[in-house]
C-alpha positions as CSV (number, residue, x, y, z in Angstrom):
1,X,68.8,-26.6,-32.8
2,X,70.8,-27.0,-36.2
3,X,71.8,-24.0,-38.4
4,X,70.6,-23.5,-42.3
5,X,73.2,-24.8,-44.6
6,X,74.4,-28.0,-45.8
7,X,77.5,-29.0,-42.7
8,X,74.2,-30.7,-40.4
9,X,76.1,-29.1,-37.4
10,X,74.7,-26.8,-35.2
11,X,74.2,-25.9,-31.5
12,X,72.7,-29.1,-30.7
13,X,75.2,-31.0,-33.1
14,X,74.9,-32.9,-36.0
15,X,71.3,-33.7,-37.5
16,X,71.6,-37.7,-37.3
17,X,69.5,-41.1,-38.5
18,X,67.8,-41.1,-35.3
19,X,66.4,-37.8,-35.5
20,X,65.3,-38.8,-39.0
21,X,63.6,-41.9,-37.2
22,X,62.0,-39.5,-34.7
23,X,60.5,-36.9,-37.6
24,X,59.3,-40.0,-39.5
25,X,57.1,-41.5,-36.3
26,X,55.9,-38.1,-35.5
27,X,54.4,-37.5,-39.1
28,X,53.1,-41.1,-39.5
29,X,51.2,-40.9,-36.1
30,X,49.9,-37.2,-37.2
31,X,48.9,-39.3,-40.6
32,X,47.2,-41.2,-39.1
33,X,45.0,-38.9,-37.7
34,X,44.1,-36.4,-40.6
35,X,45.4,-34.3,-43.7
36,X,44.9,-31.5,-41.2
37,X,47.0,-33.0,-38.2
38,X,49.5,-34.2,-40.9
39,X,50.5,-30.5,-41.9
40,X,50.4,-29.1,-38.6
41,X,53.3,-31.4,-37.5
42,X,54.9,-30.9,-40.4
43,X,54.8,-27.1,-39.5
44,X,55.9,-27.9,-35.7
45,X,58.9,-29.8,-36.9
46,X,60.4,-27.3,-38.7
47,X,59.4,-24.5,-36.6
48,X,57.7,-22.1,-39.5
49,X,54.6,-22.5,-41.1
50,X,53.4,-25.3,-43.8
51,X,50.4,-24.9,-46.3
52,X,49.2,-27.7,-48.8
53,X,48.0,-25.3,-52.0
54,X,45.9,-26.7,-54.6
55,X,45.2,-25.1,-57.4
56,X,41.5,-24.4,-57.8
57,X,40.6,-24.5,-54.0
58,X,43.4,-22.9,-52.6
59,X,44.9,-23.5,-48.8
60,X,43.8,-26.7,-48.7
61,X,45.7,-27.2,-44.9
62,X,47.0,-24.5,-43.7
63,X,49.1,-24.1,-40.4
64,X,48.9,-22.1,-38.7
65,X,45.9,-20.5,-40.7
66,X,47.5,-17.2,-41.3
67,X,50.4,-18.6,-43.3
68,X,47.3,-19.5,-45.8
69,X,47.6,-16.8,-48.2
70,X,52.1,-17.2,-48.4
71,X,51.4,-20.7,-48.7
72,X,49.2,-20.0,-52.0
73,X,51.4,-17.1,-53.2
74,X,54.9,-19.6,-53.0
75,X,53.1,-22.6,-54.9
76,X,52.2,-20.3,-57.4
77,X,55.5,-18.9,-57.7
78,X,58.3,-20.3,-56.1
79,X,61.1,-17.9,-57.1
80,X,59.2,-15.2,-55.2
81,X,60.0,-17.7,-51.9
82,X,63.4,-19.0,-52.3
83,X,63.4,-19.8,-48.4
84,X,60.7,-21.9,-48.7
85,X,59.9,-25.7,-50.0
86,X,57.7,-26.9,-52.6
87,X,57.1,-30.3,-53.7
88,X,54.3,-31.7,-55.0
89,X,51.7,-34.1,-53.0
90,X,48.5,-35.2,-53.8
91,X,47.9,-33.3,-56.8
92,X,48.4,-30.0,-54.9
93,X,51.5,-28.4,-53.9
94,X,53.0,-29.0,-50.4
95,X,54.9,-25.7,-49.2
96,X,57.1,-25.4,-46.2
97,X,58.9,-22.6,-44.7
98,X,61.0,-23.5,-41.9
99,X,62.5,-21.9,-39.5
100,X,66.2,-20.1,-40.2
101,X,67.8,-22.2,-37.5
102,X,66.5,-25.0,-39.4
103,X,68.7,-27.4,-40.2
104,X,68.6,-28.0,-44.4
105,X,68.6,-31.7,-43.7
106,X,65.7,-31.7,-41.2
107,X,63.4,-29.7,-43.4
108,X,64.4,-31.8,-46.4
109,X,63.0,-34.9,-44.2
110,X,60.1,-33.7,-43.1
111,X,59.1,-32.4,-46.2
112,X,59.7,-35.5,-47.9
113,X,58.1,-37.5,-45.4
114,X,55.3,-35.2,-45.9
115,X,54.6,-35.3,-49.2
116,X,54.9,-38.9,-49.3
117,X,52.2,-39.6,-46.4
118,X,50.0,-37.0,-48.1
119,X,50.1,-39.2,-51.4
120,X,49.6,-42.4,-49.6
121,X,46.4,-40.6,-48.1
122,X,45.2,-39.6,-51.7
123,X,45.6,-42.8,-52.7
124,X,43.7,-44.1,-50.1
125,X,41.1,-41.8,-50.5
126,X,41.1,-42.5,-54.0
127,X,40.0,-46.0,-53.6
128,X,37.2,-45.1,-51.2
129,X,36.0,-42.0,-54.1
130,X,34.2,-44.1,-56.5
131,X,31.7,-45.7,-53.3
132,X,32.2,-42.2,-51.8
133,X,30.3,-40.9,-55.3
134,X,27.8,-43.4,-55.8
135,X,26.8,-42.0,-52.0
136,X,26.5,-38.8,-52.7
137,X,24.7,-39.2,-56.0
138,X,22.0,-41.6,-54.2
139,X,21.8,-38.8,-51.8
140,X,21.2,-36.1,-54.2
141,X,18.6,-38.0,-55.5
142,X,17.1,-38.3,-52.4
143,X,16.6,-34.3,-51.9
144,X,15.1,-34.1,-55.6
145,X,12.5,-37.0,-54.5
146,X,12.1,-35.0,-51.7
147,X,13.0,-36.8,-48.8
148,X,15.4,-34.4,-47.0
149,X,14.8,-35.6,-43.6
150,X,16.6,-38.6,-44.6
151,X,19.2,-36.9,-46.5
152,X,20.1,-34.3,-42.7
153,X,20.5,-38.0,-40.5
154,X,22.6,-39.1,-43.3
155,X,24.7,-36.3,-43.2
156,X,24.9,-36.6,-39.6
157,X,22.1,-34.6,-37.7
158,X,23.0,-31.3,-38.2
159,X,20.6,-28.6,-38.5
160,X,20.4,-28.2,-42.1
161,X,17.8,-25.7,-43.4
162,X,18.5,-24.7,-46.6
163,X,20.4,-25.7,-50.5
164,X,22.0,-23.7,-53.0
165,X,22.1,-25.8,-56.1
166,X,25.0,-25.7,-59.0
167,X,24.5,-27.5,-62.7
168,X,27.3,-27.8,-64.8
169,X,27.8,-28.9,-68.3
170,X,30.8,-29.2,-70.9
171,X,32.7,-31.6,-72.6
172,X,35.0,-31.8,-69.6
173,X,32.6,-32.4,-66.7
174,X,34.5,-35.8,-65.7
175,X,37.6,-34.6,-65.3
176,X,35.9,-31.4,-63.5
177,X,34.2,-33.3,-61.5
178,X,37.4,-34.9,-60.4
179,X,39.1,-31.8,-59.3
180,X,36.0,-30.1,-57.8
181,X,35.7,-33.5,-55.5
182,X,39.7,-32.9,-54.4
183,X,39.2,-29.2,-54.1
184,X,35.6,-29.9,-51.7
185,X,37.0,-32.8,-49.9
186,X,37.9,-30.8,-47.0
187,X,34.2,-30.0,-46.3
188,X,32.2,-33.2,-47.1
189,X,32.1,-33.9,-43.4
190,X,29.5,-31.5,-41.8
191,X,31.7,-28.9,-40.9
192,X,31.5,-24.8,-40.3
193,X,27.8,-25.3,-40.8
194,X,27.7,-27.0,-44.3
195,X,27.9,-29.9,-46.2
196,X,28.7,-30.1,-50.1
197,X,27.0,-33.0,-52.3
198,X,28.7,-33.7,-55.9
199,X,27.5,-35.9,-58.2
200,X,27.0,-36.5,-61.8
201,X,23.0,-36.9,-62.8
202,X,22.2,-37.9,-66.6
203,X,25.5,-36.7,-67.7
204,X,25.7,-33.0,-65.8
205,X,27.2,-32.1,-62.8
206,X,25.3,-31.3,-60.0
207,X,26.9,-29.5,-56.9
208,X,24.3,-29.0,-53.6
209,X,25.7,-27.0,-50.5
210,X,23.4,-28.2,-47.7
211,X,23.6,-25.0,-45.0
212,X,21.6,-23.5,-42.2
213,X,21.1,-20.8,-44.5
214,X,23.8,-18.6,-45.0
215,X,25.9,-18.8,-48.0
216,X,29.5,-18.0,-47.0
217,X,30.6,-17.6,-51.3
218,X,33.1,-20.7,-51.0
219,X,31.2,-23.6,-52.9
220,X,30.7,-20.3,-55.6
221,X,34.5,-18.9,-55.9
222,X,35.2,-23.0,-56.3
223,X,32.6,-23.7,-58.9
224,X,33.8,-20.1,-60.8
225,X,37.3,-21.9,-60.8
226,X,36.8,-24.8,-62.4
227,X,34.1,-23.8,-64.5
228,X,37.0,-21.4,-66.4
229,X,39.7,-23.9,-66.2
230,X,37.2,-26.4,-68.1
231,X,35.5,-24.5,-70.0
232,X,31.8,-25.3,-68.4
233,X,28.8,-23.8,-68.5
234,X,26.7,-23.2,-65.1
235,X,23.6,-22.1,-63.5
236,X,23.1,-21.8,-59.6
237,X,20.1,-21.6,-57.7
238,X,19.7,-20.5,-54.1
239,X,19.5,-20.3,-51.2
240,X,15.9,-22.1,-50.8
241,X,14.8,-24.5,-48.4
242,X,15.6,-27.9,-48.8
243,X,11.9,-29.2,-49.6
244,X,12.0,-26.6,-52.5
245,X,15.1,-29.3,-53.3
246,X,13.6,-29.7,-56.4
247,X,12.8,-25.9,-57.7
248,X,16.2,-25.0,-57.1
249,X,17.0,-28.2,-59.2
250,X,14.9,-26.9,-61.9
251,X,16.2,-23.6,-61.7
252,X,19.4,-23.9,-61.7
253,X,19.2,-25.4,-65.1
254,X,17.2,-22.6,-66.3
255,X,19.7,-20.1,-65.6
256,X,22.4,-22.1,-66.9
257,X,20.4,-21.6,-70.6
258,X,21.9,-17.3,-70.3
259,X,25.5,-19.0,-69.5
260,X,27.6,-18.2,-72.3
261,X,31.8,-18.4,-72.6
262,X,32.1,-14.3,-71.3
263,X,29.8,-15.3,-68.4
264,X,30.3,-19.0,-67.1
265,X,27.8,-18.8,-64.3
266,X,24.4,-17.3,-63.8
267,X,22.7,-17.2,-60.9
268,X,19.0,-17.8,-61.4
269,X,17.6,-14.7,-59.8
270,X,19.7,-12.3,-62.1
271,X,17.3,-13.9,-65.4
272,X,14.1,-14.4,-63.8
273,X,13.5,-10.3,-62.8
274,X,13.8,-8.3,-65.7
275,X,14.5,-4.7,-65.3
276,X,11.6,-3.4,-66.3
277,X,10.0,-4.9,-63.3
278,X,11.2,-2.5,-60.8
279,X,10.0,0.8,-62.9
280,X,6.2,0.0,-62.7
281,X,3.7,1.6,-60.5
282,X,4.1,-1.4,-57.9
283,X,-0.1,-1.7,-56.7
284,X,-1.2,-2.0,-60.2
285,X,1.1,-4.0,-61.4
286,X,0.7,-6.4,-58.5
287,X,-2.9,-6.4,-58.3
288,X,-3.0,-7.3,-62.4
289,X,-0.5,-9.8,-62.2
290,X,-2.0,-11.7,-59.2
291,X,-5.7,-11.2,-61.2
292,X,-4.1,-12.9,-64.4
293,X,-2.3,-15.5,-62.8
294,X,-5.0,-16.8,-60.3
295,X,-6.4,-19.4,-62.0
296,X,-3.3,-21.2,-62.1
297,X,-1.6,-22.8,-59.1
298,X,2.1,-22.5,-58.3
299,X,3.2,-26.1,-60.2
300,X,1.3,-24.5,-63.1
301,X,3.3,-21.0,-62.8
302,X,6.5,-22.5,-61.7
303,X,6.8,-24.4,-65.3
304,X,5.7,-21.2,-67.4
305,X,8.2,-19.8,-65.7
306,X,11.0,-21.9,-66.4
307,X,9.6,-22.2,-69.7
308,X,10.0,-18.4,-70.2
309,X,13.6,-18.3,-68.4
310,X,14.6,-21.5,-70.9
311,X,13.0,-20.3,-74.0
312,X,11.9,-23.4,-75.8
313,X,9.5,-26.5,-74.4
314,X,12.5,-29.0,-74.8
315,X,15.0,-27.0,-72.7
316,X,11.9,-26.6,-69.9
317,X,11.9,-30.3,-70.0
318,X,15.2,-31.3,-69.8
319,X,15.5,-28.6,-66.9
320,X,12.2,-30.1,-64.8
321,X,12.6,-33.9,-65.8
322,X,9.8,-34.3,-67.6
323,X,9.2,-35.5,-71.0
324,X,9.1,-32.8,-73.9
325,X,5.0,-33.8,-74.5
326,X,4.3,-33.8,-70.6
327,X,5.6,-30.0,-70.6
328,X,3.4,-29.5,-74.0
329,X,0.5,-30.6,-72.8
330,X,0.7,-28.5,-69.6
331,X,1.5,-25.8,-71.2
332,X,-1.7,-25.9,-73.4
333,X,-3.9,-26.6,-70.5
334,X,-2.2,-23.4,-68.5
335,X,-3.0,-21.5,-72.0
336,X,-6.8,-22.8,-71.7
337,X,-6.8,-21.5,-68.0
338,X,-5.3,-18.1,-68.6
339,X,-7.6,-18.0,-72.1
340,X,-4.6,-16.1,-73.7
341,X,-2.3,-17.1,-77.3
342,X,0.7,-18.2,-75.1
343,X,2.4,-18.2,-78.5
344,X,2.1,-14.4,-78.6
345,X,5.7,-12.9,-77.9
346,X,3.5,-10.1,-76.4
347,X,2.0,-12.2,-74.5
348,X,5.1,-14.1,-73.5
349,X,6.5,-11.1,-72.3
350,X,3.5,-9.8,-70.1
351,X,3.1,-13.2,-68.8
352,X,6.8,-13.6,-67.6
353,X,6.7,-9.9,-66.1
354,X,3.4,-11.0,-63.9
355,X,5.3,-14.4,-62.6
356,X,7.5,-12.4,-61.4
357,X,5.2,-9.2,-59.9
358,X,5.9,-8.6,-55.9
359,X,2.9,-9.5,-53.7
360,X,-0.2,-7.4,-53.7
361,X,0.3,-7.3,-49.8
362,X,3.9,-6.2,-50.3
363,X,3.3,-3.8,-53.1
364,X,0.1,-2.4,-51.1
365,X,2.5,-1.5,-47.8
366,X,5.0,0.2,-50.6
367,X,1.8,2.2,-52.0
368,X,0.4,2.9,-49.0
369,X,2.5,6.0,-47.7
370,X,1.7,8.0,-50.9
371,X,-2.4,7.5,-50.2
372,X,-4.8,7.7,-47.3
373,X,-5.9,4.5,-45.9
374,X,-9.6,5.0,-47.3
375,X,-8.3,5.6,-50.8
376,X,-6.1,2.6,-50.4
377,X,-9.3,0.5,-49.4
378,X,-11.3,1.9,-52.3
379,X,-8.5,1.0,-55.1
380,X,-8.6,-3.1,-53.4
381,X,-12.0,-3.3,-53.7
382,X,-12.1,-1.8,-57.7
383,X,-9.1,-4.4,-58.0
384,X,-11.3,-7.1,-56.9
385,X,-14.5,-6.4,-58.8
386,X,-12.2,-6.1,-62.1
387,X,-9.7,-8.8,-61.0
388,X,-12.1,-10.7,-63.9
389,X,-11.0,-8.0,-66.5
390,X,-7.3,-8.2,-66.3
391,X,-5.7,-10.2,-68.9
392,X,-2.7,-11.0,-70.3
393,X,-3.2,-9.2,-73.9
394,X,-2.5,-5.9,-72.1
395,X,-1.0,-4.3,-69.3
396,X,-2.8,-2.1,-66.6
397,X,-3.6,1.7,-68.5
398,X,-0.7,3.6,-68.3
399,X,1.8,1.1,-66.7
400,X,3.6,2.0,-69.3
401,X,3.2,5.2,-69.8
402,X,5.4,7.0,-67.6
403,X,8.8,8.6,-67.5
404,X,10.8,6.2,-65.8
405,X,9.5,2.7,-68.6
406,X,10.3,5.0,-71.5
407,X,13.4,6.2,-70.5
408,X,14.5,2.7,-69.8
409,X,13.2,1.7,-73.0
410,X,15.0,4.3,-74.9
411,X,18.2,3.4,-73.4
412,X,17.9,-0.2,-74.1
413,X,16.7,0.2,-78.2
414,X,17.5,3.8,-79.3
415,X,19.8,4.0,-81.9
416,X,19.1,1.1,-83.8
417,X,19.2,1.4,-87.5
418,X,15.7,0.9,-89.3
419,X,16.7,-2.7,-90.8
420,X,18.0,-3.7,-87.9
421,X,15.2,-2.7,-85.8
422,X,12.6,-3.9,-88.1
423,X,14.9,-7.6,-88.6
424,X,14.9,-7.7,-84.7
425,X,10.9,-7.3,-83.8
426,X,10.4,-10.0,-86.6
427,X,12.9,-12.2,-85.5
428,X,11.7,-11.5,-81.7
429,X,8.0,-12.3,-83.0
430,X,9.2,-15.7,-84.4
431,X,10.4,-16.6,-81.0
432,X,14.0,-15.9,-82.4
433,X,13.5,-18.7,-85.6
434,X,15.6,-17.7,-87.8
435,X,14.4,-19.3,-91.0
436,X,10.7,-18.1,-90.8
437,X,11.8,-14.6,-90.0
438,X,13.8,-14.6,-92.7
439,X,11.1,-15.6,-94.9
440,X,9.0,-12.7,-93.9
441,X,11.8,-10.1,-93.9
442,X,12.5,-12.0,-98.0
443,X,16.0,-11.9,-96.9
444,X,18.7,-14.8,-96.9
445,X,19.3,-16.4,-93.5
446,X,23.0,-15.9,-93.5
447,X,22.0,-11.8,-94.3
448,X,19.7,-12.0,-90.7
449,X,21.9,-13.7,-88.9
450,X,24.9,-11.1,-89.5
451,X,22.0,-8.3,-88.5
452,X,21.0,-9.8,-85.7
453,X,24.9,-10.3,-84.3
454,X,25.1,-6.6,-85.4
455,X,22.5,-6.4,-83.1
456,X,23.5,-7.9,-79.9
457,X,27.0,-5.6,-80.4
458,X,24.7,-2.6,-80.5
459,X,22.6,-3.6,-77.7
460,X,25.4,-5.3,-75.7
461,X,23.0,-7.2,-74.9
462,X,23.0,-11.8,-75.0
463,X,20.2,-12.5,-77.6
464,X,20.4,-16.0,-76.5
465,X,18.9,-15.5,-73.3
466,X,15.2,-15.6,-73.3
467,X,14.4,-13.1,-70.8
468,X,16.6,-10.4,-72.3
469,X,14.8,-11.2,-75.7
470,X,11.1,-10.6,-74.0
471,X,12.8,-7.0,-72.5
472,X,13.8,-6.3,-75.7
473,X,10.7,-7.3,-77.4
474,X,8.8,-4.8,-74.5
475,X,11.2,-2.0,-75.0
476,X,11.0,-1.9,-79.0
477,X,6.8,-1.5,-78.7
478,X,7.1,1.0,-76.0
479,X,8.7,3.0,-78.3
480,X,7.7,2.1,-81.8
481,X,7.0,5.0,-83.5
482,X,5.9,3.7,-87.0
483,X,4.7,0.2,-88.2
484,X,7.9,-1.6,-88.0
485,X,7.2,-3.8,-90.5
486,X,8.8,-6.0,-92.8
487,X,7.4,-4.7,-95.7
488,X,9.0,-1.2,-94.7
489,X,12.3,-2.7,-94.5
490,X,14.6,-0.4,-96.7
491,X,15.7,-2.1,-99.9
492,X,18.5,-2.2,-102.7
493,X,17.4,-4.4,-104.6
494,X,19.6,-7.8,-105.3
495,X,19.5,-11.7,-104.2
496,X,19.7,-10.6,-100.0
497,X,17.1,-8.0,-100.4
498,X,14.3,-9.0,-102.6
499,X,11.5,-7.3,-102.7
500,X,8.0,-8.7,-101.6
């Protein structure tokens, strides 16, 4: 084999045109088979390693696998790799690192030749991306209508279980959608037990990973990527079975309403559980929150919920695809069912706490080690004759009341100063509406919005997420120790403090 350097002499002799002609058939055959096949010739030729690096997904090909990580690290800066070769390909970075008997020439040719095939393949894939989409969108639409079965043949049999759902929105969604489709590519095919689905639905992005239920983070760390290149907003719901297509649909959207520029993603489990959920006395809780909710079947309580999680009835029907007076008039008729004010913050609150109560059963088993089975019995059968006394006005006697809620609530409110405690629980009773509150409080609006921000800094908390506002709300009545009220709010005098 030929020595580094620029002679093309070596032990073998000089690096001629028919060793070019060689190195060219070997990669085109190797092209023809796949990206994969391509690189891993590349890497034979020149007797190192060779990685294609793209920038939001990483090792796109990588041989042999190890090499992944140098392959990444010498696209991303070159002058730490001045052995290596980097030209670009296919809107990624091709890398090689030959061999140091290598011949200069040889590497220079295959890397070349490389890079070249690897564009012709993106432009060949490039023609086949727009059908390639319109597929993918027809087959996203197929899990939300709820035909799954046909979706798995599609997709080629496997055995498919379960979805985790992304939604993105910004102002750069095309071009992200662009990039996330180059960065997936690799796994649109069923392979290592998933499939992705990408596809742009009434002007959002929607990313499903199809999986046999277990989520190996990949799909996620992508999504983070490009969500903070292109300045997106996301939600992400999941894993659920795929006939639950559709609720991880609708939540995802949901949590994507508590995205915000510090935190570009939300999963939809880390809004729907509030924290004050886990420091109740589980068996009354549970036993109160399945007596107010049971005349209500789970369509019903799935819309109050994302209703609660969204904060407003035209978010909950953008997020569940319905129209804004379809989601009105179901909320009214869940309103009549419960027989509660659903436009009661208090009531807001206790109702989104009992959505998301554990099971009675599950609750029971956690109660039942602290208590005799006969005493266990007694309490079920109390909870059933009074399971027509629970409402939503009011929480179980004492639920409250104990060390652990007001500790919590002290850590979460304490502090506050009196006119920015009293602005809050208006504002929070208002359903954070600005301009009523501030006609209560008979202060300007531009005067409660700077207390409000003052506020979120002392709470370091996100106002704008709905479920944090019903905490809050919870929190500041656990430990009210006075009226609160507006006409209590300290004055001095002057157009931004009037007095009532």
């Amino acid at each position: 084999m030929m020595g580094t350097g620029t002679t093309g002499h070596g032990p073998n002799g000089p690096w001629d045109a028919r060793d070019g002609r060689d190195t060219t058939g070997r990669l085109l055959r190797a092209a023809t088979g796949s990206g994969a096949r391509l690189i891993a010739e590349a890497a034979t030729l020149v007797q190192g390693w060779a990685v294609l690096a793209d920038p939001i997904a990483g090792a796109v090909y990588s041989a042999p696998a190890a090499a992944a990580a140098d392959g990444v690290h010498a696209a991303a800066a070159p002058h730490d790799h001045p052995h290596s070769v980097q030209l670009p390909a296919a809107g990624a970075v091709l890398v090689l690192a030959p061999a140091p008997a290598t011949p200069a020439e040889h590497t220079g040719h295959v890397a070349a030749t490389t890079a070249a095939l690897l564009e012709v393949r993106g432009q060949r894939a490039a023609e086949l991306r727009g059908e390639q989409m319109r597929l993918h969108t027809t087959l996203l639409r197929l899990l939300l209508a709820g035909h799954a079965d046909a979706v798995v043949d599609a997709l080629g049999g496997g055995a498919y279980t379960h979805v985790t759902v992304y939604r993105l929105t910004g102002e750069d969604t095309p071009a992200a959608h662009q990039v996330l489709w180059r960065a997936v590519r690799p796994t649109l095919t069923p392979h290592a037990d998933a499939c992705t689905l990408l596809g742009r639905l009434d002007g959002e992005l929607v990313v499903a990973e199809v999986h046999r239920g277990s989520d190996d983070g990949r799909i996620l760390r992508l999504v983070s990527r490009v969500c903070e290149r292109h300045g997106l907003l996301a939600g992400m719901a999941g894993p659920l079975p795929l006939a639950e297509m559709s609720t991880a649909y609708c939540d995802a959207a949901a949590a994507r309403h508590s995205a915000t520029p510090a935190h570009r993603i939300v999963p939809a489990d880390a809004i729907g559980a509030p924290r004050l959920a886990p420091l109740l006395p589980a068996a009354p809780y549970a036993r109160w929150a399945a007596a107010v909710l049971r005349p209500l079947d789970p369509a019903q309580q799935h819309l109050l919920l994302v209703w609660l999680r969204t904060g407003s009835k035209p978010s909950a029907a953008e997020a569940l695809g319905l129209s804004a007076g379809t989601v009105r008039a179901r909320i009214r008729e869940a309103a009549r069912l419960l027989d509660a004010d659903l436009e009661d913050a208090t009531v807001r609150a206790h109702l989104l706490l009992a959505l998301r109560a554990p099971a009675p059963a599950d609750s029971a088993a956690d109660a039942g080690s602290g208590s005799g089975s006969g005493s266990g019995s007694g309490s079920d059968e109390a909870a059933l004759r009074n399971a027509g006394e629970a409402r939503l006005e009011a929480l179980p006697g004492g639920i409250l009341d104990t060390g652990a809620v007001r500790a919590w609530a002290g850590g979460l409110v304490d502090g506050l100063e009196p006119r920015l405690r009293i602005a809050l629980i208006c504002w929070l009773r208002h359903h954070a509406r600005t301009a009523p509150a501030a006609t209560e409080l008979h202060v300007h609006r531009t005067t409660l919005t700077t207390w409000l921000h003052q506020c979120a800094d002392h709470l370091a908390q996100n106002l704008a997420d709905a479920t944090v506002r019903a905490e809050i709300h919870l929190a500041l009545k656990i430990t009210r120790c006075g009226r609160d009220a507006p006409a209590d709010l300290p004055r001095r005098g002057g157009r931004t403090y009037r007095r009532a």
